[in-house]
KETILO-317099 format. One line per field, with one value per residue (C-alpha): x, y, z; residue number from 0; residue in three letters. Coordinates in nm, 2 decimals. Example, Ala and Ser with C-alpha at 12.3 -4.5 7.8 and 13.67 -1.06 7.14 Angstrom:
# residues 2
x	c(1.23, 1.37)
y	c(-0.45, -0.11)
z	c(0.78, 0.71)
resi	c(0, 1)
resn	c(ALA, SER)
//
This chain:
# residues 502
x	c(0.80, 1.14, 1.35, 1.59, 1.82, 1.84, 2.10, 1.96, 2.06, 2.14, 2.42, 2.19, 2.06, 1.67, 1.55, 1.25, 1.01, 0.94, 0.69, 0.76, 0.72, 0.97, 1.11, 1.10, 1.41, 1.30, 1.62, 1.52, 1.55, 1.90, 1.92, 1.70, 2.01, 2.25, 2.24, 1.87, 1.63, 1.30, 1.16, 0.80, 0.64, 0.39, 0.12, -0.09, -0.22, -0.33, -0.62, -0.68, -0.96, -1.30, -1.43, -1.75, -2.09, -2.25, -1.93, -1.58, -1.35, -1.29, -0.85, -0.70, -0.31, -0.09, 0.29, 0.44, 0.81, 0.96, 1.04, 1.20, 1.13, 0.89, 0.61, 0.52, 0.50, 0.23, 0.39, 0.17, -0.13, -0.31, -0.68, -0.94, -1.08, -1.41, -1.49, -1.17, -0.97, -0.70, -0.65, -0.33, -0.34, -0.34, -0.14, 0.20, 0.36, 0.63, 0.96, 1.29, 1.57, 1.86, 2.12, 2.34, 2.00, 1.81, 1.45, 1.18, 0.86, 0.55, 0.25, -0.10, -0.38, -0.73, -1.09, -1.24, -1.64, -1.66, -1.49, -1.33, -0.99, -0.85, -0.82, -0.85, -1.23, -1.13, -1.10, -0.74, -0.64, -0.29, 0.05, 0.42, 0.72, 1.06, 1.27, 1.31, 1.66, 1.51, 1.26, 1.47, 1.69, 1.45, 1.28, 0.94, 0.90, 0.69, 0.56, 0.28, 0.03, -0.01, -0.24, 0.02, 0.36, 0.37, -0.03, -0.07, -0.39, -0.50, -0.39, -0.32, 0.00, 0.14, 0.41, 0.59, 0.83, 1.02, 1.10, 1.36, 1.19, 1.46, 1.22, 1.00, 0.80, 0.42, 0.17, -0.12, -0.40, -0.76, -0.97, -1.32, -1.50, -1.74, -2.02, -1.84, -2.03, -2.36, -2.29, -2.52, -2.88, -3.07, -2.86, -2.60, -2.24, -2.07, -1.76, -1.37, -1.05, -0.70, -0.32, -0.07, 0.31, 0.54, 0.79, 1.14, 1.01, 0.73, 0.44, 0.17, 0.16, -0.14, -0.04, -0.36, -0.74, -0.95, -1.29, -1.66, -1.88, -2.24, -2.48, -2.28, -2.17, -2.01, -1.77, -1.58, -1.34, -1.16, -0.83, -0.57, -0.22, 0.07, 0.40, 0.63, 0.83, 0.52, 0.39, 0.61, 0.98, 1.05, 1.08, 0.83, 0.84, 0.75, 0.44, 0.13, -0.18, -0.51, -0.83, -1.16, -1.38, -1.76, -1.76, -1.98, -2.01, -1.94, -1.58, -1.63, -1.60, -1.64, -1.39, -1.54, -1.25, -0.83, -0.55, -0.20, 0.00, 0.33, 0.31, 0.52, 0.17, -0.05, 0.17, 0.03, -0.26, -0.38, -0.46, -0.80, -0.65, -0.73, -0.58, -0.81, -0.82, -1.01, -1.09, -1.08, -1.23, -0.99, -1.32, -1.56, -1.28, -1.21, -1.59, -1.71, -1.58, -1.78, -1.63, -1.48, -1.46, -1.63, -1.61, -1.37, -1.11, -1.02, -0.71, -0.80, -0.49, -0.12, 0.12, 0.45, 0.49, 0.77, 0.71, 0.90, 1.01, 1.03, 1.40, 1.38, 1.21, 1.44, 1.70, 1.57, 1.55, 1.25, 1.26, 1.12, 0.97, 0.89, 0.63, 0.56, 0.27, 0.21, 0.02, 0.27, 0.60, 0.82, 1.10, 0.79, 0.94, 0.69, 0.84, 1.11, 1.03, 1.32, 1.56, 1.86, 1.83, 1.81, 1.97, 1.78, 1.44, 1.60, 1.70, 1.36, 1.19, 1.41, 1.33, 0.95, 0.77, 0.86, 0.66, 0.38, 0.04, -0.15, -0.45, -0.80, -0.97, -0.76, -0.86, -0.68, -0.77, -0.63, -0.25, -0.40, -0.47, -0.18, 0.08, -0.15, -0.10, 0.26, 0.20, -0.09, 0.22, 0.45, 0.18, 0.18, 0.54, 0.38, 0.72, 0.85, 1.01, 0.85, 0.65, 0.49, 0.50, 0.23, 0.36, 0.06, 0.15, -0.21, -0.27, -0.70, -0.97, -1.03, -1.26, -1.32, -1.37, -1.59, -1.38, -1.09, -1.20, -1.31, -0.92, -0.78, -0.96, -0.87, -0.52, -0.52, -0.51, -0.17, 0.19, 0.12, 0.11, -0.02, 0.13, -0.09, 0.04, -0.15, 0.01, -0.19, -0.47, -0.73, -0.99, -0.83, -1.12, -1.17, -0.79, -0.83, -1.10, -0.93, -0.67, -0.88, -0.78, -1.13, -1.27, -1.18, -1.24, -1.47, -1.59, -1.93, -2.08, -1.97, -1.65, -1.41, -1.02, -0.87, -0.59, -0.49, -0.27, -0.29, -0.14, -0.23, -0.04, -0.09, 0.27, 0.12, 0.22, 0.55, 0.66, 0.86, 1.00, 1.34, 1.33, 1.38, 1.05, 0.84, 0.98, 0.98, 0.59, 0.53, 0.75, 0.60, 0.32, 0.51, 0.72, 0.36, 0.22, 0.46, 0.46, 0.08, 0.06, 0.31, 0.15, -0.15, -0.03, 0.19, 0.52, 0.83, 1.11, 1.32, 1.62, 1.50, 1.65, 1.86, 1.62, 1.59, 1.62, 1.36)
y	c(1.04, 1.15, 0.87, 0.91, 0.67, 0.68, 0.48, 0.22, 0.08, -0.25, -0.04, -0.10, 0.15, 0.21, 0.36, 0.62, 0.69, 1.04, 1.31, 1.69, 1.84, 1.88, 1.52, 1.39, 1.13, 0.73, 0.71, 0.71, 0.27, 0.33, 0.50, 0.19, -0.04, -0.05, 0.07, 0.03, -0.15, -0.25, -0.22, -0.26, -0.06, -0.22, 0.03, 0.02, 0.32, 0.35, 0.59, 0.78, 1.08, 0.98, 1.21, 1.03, 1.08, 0.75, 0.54, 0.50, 0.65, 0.46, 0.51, 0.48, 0.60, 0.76, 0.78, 1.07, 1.16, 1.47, 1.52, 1.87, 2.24, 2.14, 1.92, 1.57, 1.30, 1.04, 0.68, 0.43, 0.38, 0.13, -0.02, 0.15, 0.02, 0.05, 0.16, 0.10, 0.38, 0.13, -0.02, -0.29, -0.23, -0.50, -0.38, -0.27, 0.04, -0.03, 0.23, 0.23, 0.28, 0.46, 0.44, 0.74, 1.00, 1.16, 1.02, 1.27, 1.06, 1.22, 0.94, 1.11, 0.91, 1.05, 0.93, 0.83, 0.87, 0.89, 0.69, 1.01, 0.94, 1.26, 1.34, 1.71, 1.62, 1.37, 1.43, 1.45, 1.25, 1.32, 1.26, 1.28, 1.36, 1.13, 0.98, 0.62, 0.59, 0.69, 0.40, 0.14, 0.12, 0.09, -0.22, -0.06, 0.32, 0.49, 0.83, 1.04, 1.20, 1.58, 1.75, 2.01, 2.08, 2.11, 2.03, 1.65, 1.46, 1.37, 1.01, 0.90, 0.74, 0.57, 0.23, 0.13, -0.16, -0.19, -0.56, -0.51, -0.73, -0.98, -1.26, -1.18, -1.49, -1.46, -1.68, -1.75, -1.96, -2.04, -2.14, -2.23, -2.26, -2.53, -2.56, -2.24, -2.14, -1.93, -1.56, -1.36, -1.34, -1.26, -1.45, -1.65, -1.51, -1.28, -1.48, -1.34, -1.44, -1.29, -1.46, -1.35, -1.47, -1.48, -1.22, -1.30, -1.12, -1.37, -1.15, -1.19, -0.95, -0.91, -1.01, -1.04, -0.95, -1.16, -0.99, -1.03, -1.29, -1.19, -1.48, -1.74, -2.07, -2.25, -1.95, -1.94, -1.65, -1.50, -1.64, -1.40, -1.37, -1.21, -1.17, -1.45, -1.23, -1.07, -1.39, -1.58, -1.42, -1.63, -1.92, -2.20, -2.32, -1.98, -2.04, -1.90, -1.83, -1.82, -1.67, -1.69, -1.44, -1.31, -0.95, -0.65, -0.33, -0.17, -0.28, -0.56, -0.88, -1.21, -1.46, -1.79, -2.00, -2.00, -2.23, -2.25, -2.36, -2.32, -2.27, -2.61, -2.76, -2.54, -2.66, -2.96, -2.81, -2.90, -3.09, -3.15, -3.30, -2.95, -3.01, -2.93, -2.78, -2.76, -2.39, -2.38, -2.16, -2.12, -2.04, -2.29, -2.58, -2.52, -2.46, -2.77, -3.12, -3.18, -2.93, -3.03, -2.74, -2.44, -2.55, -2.67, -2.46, -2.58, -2.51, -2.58, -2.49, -2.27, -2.22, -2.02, -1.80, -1.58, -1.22, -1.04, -0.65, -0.33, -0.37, -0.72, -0.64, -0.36, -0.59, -0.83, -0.63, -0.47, -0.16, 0.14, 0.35, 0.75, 0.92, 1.30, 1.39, 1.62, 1.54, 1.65, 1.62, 1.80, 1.93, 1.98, 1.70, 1.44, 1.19, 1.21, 1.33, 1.21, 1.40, 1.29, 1.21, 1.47, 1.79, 1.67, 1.75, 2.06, 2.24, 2.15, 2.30, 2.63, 2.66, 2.55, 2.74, 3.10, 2.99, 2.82, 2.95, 2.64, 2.66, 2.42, 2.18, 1.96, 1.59, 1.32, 1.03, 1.05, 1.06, 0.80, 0.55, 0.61, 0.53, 0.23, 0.08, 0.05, -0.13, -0.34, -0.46, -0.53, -0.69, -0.97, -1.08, -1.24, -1.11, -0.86, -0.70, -0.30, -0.10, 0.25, 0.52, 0.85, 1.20, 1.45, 1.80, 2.05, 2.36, 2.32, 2.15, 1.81, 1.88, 1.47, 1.31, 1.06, 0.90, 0.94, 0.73, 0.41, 0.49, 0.49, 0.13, -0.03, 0.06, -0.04, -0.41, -0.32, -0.27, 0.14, 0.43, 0.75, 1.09, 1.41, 1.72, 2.00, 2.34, 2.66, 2.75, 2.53, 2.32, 1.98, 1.79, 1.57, 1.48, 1.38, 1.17, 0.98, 0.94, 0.65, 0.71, 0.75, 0.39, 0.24, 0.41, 0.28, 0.34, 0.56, 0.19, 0.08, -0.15, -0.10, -0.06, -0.40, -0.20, 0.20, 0.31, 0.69, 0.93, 1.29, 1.57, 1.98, 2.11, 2.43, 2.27, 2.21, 2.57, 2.65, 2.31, 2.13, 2.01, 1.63, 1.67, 1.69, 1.39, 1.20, 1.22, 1.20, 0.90, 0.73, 0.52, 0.38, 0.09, -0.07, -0.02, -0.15, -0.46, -0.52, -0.56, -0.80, -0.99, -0.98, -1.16, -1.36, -1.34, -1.33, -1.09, -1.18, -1.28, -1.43, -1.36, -1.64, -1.87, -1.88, -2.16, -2.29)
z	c(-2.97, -2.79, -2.66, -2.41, -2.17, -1.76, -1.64, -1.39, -1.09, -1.19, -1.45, -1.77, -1.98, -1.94, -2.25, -2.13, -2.40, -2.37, -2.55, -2.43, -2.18, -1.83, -1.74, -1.41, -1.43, -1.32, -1.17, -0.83, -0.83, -0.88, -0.47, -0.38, -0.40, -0.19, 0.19, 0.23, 0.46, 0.44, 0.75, 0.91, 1.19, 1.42, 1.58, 1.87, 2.10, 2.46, 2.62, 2.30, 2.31, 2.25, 2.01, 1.91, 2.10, 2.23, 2.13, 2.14, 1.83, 1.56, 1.47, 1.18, 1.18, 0.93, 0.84, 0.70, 0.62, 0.57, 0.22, 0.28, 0.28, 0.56, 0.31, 0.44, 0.23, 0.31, 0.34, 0.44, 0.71, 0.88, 0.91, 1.06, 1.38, 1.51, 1.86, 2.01, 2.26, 2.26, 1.95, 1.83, 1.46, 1.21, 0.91, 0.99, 0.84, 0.56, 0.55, 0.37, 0.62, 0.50, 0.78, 0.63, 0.62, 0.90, 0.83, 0.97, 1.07, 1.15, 1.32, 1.33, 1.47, 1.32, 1.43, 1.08, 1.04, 0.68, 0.34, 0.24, 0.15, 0.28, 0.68, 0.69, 0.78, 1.03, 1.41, 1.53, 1.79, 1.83, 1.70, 1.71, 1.56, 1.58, 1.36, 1.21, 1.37, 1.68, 1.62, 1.50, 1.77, 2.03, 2.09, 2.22, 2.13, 2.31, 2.37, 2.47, 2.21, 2.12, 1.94, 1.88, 2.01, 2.40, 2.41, 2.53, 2.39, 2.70, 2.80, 2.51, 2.41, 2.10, 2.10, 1.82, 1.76, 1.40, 1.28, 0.93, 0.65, 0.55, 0.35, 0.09, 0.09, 0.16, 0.37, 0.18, 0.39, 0.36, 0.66, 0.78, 1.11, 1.19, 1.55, 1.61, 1.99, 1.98, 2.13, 2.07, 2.25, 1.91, 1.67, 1.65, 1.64, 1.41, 1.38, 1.33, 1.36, 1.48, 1.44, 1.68, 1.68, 1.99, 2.06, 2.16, 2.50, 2.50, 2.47, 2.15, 1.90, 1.63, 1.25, 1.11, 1.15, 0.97, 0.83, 1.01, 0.90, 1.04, 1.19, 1.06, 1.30, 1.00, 0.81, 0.58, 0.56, 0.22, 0.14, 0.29, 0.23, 0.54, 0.49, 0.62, 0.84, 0.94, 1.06, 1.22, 1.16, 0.93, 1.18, 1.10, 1.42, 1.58, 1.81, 1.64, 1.86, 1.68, 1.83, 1.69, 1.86, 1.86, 1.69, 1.89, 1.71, 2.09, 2.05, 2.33, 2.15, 2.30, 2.21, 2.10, 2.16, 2.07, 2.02, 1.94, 1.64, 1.43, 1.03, 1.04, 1.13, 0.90, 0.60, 0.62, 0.48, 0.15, -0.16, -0.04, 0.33, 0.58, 0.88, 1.21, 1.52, 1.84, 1.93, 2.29, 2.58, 2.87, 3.08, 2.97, 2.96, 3.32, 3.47, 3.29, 3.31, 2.99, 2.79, 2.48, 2.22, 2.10, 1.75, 1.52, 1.27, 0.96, 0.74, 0.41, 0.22, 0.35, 0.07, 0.11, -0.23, -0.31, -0.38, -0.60, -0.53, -0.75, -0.74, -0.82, -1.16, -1.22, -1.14, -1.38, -1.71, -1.71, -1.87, -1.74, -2.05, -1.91, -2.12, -2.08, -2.27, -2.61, -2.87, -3.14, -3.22, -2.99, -3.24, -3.53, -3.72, -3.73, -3.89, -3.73, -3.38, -3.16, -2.93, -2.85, -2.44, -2.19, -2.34, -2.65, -2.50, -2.33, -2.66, -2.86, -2.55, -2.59, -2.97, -2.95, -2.68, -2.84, -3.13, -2.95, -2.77, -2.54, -2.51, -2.43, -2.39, -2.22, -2.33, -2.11, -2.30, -2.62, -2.47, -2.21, -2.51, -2.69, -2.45, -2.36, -2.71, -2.67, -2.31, -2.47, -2.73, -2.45, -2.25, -2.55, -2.45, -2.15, -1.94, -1.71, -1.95, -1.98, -1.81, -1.91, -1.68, -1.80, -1.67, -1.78, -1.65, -1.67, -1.57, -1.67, -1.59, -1.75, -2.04, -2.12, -1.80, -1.88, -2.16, -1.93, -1.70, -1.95, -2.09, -1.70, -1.65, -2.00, -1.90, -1.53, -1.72, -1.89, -1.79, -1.74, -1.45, -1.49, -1.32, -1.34, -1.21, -1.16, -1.19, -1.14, -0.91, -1.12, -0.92, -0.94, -0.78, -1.14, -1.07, -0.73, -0.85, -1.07, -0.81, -0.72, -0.39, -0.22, -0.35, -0.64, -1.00, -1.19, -1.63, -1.70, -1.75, -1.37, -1.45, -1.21, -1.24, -1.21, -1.00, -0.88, -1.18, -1.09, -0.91, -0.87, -0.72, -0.75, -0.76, -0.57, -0.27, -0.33, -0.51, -0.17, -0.17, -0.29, -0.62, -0.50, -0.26, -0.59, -0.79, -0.46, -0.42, -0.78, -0.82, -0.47, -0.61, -0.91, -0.72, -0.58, -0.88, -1.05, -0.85, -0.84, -1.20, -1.27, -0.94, -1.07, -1.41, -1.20, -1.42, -1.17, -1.24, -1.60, -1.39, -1.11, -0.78, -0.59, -0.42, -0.03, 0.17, 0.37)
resi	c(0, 1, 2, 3, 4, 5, 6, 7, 8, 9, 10, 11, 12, 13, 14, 15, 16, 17, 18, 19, 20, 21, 22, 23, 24, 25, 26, 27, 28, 29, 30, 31, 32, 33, 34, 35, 36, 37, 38, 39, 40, 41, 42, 43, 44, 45, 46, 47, 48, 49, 50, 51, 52, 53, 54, 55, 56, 57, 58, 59, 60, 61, 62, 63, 64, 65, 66, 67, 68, 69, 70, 71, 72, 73, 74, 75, 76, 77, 78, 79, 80, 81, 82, 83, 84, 85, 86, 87, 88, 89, 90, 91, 92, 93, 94, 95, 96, 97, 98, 99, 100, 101, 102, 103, 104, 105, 106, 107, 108, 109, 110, 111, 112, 113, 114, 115, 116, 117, 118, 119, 120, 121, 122, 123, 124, 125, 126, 127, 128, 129, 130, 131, 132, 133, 134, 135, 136, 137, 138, 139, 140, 141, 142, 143, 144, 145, 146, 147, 148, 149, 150, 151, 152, 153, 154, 155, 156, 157, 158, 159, 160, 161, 162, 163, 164, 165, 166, 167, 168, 169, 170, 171, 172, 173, 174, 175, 176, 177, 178, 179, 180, 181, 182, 183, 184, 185, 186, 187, 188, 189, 190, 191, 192, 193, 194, 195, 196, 197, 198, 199, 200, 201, 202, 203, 204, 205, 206, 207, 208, 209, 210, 211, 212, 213, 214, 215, 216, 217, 218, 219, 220, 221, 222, 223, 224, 225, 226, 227, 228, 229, 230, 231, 232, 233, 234, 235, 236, 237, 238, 239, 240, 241, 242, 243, 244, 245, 246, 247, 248, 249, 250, 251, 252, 253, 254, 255, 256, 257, 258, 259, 260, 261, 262, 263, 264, 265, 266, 267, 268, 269, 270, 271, 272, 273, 274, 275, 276, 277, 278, 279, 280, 281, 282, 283, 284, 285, 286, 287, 288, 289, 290, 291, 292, 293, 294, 295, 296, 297, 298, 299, 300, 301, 302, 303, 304, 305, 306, 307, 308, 309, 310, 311, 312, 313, 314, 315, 316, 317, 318, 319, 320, 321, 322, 323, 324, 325, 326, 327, 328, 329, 330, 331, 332, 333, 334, 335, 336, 337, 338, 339, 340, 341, 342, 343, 344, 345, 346, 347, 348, 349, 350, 351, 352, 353, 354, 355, 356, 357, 358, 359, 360, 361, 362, 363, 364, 365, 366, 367, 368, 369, 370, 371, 372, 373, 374, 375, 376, 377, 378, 379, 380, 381, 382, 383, 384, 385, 386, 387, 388, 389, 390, 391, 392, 393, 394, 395, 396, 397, 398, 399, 400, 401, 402, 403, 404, 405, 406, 407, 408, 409, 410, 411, 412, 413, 414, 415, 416, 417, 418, 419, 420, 421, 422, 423, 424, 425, 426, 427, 428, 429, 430, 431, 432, 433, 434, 435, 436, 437, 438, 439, 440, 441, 442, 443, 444, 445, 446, 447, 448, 449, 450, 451, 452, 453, 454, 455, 456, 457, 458, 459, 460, 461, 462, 463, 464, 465, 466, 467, 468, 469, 470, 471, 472, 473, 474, 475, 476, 477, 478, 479, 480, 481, 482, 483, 484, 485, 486, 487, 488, 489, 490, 491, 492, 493, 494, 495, 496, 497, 498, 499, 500, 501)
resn	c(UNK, UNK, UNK, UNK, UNK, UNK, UNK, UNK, UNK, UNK, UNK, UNK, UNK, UNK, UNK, UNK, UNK, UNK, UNK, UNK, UNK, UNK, UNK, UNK, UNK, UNK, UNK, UNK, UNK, UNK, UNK, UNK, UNK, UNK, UNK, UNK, UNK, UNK, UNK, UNK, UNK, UNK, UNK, UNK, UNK, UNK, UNK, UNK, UNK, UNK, UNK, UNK, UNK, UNK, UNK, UNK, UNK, UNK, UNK, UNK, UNK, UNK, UNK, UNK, UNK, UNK, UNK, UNK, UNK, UNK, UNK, UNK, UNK, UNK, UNK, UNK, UNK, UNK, UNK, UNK, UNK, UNK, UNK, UNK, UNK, UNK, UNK, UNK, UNK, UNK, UNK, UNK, UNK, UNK, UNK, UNK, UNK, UNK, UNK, UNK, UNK, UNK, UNK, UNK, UNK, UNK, UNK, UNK, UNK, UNK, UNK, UNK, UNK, UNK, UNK, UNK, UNK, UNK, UNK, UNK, UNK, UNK, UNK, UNK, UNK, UNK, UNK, UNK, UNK, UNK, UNK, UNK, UNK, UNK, UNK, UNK, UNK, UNK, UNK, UNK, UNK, UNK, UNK, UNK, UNK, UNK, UNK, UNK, UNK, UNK, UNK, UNK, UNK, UNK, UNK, UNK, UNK, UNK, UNK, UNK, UNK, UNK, UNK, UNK, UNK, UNK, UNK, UNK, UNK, UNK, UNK, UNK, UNK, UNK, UNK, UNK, UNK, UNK, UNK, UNK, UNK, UNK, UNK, UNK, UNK, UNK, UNK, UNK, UNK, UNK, UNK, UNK, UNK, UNK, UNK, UNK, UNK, UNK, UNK, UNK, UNK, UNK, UNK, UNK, UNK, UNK, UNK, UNK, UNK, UNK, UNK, UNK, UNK, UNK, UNK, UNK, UNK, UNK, UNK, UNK, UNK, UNK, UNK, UNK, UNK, UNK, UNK, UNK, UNK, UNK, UNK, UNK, UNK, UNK, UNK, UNK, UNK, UNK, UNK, UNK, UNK, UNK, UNK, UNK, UNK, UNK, UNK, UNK, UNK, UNK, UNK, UNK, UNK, UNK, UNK, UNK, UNK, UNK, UNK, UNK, UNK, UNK, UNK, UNK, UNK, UNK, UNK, UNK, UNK, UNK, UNK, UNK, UNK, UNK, UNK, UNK, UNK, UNK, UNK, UNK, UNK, UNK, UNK, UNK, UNK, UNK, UNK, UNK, UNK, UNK, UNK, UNK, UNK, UNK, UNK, UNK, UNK, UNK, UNK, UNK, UNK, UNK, UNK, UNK, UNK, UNK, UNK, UNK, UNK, UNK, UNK, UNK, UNK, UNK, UNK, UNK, UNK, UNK, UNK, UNK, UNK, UNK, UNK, UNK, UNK, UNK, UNK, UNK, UNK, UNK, UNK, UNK, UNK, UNK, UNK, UNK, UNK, UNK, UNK, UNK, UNK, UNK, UNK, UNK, UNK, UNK, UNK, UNK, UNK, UNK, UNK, UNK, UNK, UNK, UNK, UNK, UNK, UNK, UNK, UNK, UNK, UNK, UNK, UNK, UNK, UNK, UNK, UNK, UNK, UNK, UNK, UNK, UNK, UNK, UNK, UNK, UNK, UNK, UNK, UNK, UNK, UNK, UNK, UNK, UNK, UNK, UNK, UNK, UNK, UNK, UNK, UNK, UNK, UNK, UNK, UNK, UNK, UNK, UNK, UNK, UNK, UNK, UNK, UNK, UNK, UNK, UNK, UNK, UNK, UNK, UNK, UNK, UNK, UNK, UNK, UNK, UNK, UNK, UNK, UNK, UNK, UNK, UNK, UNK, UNK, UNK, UNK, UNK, UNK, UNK, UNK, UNK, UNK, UNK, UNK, UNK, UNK, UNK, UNK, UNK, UNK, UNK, UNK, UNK, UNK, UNK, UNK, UNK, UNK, UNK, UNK, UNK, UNK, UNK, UNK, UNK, UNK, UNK, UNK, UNK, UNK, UNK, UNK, UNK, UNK, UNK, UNK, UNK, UNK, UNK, UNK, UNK, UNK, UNK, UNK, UNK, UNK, UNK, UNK, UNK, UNK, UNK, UNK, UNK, UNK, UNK, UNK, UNK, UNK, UNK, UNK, UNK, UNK, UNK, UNK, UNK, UNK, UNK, UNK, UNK, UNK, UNK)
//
């Protein structure tokens, strides 16, 4: 075990635990500080191409930045929508701003007929190219959509608007429907629901699309959680409009009825005591002097919870331990088998591989289960205080899948990521699978990961690229990952950040 210190961006010391291999510094929280905004993009399209026969495409969209040497880095993307040639998407797009760098933004919009992970097999529907400045200082950016440069997808166009994200504080509300009206000729209806908040320009804008519940007139939908500044700006007495509507696998929904609200209202929600509302059809309440609602919506509980950042925890102690995997000791002195920091590792490299050969198989879950001791000992603290970050560079084919993946999901319940880099011409496709990015990965016996821990990417396609393009993609998943652990556990940062006001 080599041990060696990166200096963090809160000015501690972050001791890395690290064993062989080429290091990939953690430093990269130390840029997050400073001049950098989070900010989110919200998505919608007009007139896209209809690629499917007998229906309408269903769009999903994807950000990508530039990460140099011309790669693209996927960022985020949204929800897929079914059926829909002009769809407002749900989930907004999340971007660090640097004001001082020119960030490259690529938007592709991609007609999704499968639950492959990957778009290459996807219809393209048209993108575009800008950059965030470009965005951010606009308050509606729009443009049309190409297939490729100087080739317009038909019609179509793209808007986006960009809101910074200045509160961290989430929404979390539960909510049922009762009498909701009867749509559908066959059944009943197929109820769903959609929040809106007011722009300062007046209009509505979608902040959250609520799952189907089939031939149901008394739902009862998940609990669901939106960002405060997502929701209403932070400003609780921000007009909220609410619609509950009929779904239609066409696309042409039938709303059941709407009102309007303010989370000042919804917080009064709770401790047994929902707070009620009349969902109302514009329509029906104007045709029918009888009319009194098309069912009734019920808050059962809205809390305002405080979530914590990457930076926070970094922020707050927690120590980020790098591991880079060998299964001996690097300087072939086992009981004494650490390097003194970076140079350290650097000179055992020089003196070790003239007098080594690698070879097979390559077994994953060994290293996998040792590094996950170390988190399972920190996990005991019950704090924020370490986590374990797994860089396993290969060059074969994994020769132990299956016990990799029970080791993958016994650690996806500790503090612990995993990094596998694929150099060669190899067929990575086990790698990808773990990835976990195609559904979630689940153990030979069928338990699932209790969270996406890994992150796999084949350096072929960054040879040509700077050196920063790699670690940015291989460090990208780490932050989140990060975060949804300790969320998960629900232990806030060691020093917590100053509280906000309400």
């Amino acid at each position: 075990m080599v041990v060696l210190y990166v200096r963090g961006c809160c000015g501690e010391s972050l001791p890395c635990s690290t064993r062989g291999a080429s290091v990939l510094c953690a430093s990269t929280c130390a840029q997050m500080a400073g001049c950098v905004s989070r900010v989110e993009l919200a998505v919608s399209c007009q007139s896209l191409l209809d690629r499917d026969l007998g229906s309408r495409s269903d769009p999903l969209c994807v950000l990508l930045q530039e990460v140099g040497g011309g790669q693209w880095a996927e960022l985020d993307r949204t929800e897929r929508i079914k059926n829909c040639q002009n769809p407002e998407f749900c989930k907004k797009l999340i971007v660090d701003y640097y004001f001082e760098k020119v960030q490259k933004l690529k938007f592709g919009v991609y007609d999704i007929d499968n639950k492959s992970f990957d778009l290459n097999d996807d219809d393209y529907l048209g993108g575009i190219e800008c950059t965030l400045g470009q965005v951010v200082s606009s308050s509606l950016f729009t443009r049309p959509l190409e297939l490729k440069q100087g080739k317009p997808a038909g019609k179509g166009t793209i808007t986006i608007s960009a809101e910074e994200i200045k509160d961290s504080r989430i929404v979390y509300l539960e909510i049922e429907a009762q009498n909701l009206d009867k749509k559908d000729f066959l059944g009943k209806s197929d109820p769903f629901l959609e929040f809106y908040k007011q722009s300062d320009a007046g209009t509505w804008q979608l902040v959250y699309r609520s799952e189907v519940i089939k031939n149901n007139l008394n739902p009862c939908w998940r609990k669901f959680s939106v960002p405060l500044q997502t929701f209403c700006g932070g400003d609780f007495n921000k007009p909220i409009k609410v619609q509950c509507s009929d779904h239609d696998s066409d696309g042409s929904h039938d709303l059941i009825g709407a009102f309007e609200t303010t989370l000042a209202q919804l917080q009064q929600a709770g401790d047994g005591s929902p707070v009620e509302f009349e969902c109302i059809h514009p329509e029906k309440k104007q045709k029918k002097k009888s009319y009194k609602n098309s069912g009734i919506l019920r808050v059962k509980s809205c809390k305002i919870e405080t979530e914590y950042s990457f930076l926070d925890y970094v922020m707050g102690g927690c120590q980020i331990n790098f591991t880079v995997s060998h299964e001996f000791a690097l300087n072939f002195n086992p009981s004494n088998p650490y390097c003194q920091g970076i140079q350290g590792i650097v000179d055992a490299y020089r003196h070790i591989l003239p007098q080594i050969r690698l070879y097979g198989p390559t077994n994953f879950s060994p290293i996998i289960n040792h590094v996950a001791r170390f988190a399972a000992h920190s996990a005991q603290q019950g704090t924020a205080s370490q986590y374990f970050i797994l860089l396993i560079i290969t060059d074969g084919e994994i020769t132990d899948l299956d016990q990799t993946r029970q080791a993958i999901v016994d650690a996806s319940k500790l503090p612990m990521s995993i990094i596998i880099v694929g150099v060669g011409a190899a067929d990575f496709r086990a790698m990808e699978f773990l990835d976990g990015d195609s559904g979630v990965l689940k153990s030979l016996s069928g338990e699932p990961a209790a969270r996406d821990i890994v992150q796999f990417v084949p350096f072929r396609q960054f040879q040509s690229a700077p050196r920063e393009a790699l670690s940015q993609v291989v460090l990208a998943e780490v932050p989140k990952q990060l975060v949804s652990y300790y969320k998960w556990r629900g232990w806030p940062p060691g020093r917590l950040p100053e509280a906000k006001s309400v």
